[in-house]
N, C-alpha and C positions, 0 to 999 in steps of 0.2 A: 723127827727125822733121826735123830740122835740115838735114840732107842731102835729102830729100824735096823739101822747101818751096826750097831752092835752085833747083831744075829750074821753079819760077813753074808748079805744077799747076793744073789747072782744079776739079779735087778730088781729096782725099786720105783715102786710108782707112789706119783704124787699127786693127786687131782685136788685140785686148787689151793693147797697145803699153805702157800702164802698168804692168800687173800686178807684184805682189811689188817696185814702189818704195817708197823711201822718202815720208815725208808732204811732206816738203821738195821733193823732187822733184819728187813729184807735183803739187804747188803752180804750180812752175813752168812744168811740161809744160802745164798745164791754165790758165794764163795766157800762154801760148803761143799754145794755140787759140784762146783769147778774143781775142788779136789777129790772128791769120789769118782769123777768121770776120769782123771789124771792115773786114776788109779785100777781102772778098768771097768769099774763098775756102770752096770745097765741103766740108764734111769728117761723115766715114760713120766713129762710134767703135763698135767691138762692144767691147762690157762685160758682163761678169754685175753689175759692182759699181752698186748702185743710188744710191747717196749720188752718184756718179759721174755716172750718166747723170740725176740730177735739176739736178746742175751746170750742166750739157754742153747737153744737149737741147732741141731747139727741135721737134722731130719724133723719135716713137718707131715705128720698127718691132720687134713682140714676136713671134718666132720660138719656136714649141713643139713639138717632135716634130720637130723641121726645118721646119714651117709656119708662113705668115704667120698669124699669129692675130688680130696687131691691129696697125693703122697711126693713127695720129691724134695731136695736138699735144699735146708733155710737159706740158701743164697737165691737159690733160681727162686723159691717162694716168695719171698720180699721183693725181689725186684723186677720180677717180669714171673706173677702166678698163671700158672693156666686156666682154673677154670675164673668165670663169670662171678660165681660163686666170690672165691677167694679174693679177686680184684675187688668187687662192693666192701668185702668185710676188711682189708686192708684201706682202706679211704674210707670209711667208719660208715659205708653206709646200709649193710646187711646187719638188721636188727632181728632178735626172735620171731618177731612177727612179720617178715617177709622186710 
């Protein structure tokens, strides 16, 4: 991330860039963002981890089957999702396999 953000990106994406850290870590990394976004910068994290993306997110796009399922602001997404889709995979119950 570190090296990324040097280059002064216009946005930065992160597809799973935490995964399998430590909590400490992850602390930092994710106060990291908080100040790049402070700061204007664009940033797109793919996550499975949901404690994660309720952190993070200001806007959720929910990708299922490879499809956009749902786009709309992490508030209305957490607490009232639209699709079917969303609601299984928030109450842990939509696995890869259906």
């Amino acid at each position: 991330m570190a090296r990324a953000l040097l280059t002064a990106p216009e946005l930065l994406l992160m597809d799973e860039a935490t995964a399998n850290l430590d909590p400490a870590s992850l602390q930092i990394i994710e106060a990291g963002l908080h100040t790049a976004v402070s700061k204007g910068l664009k940033i797109i994290v793919v996550t499975h981890d949901i404690g994660q993306a309720r952190r993070l997110a200001q806007d959720v796009l929910f990708l299922n089957s490879g499809r956009l399922s749902e786009h709309t602001l992490a508030d209305s997404f957490f607490t009232a999702p639209h699709s079917a889709a969303a609601a299984a995979y928030l109450r842990g119950e939509l696995t890869a396999t259906g």
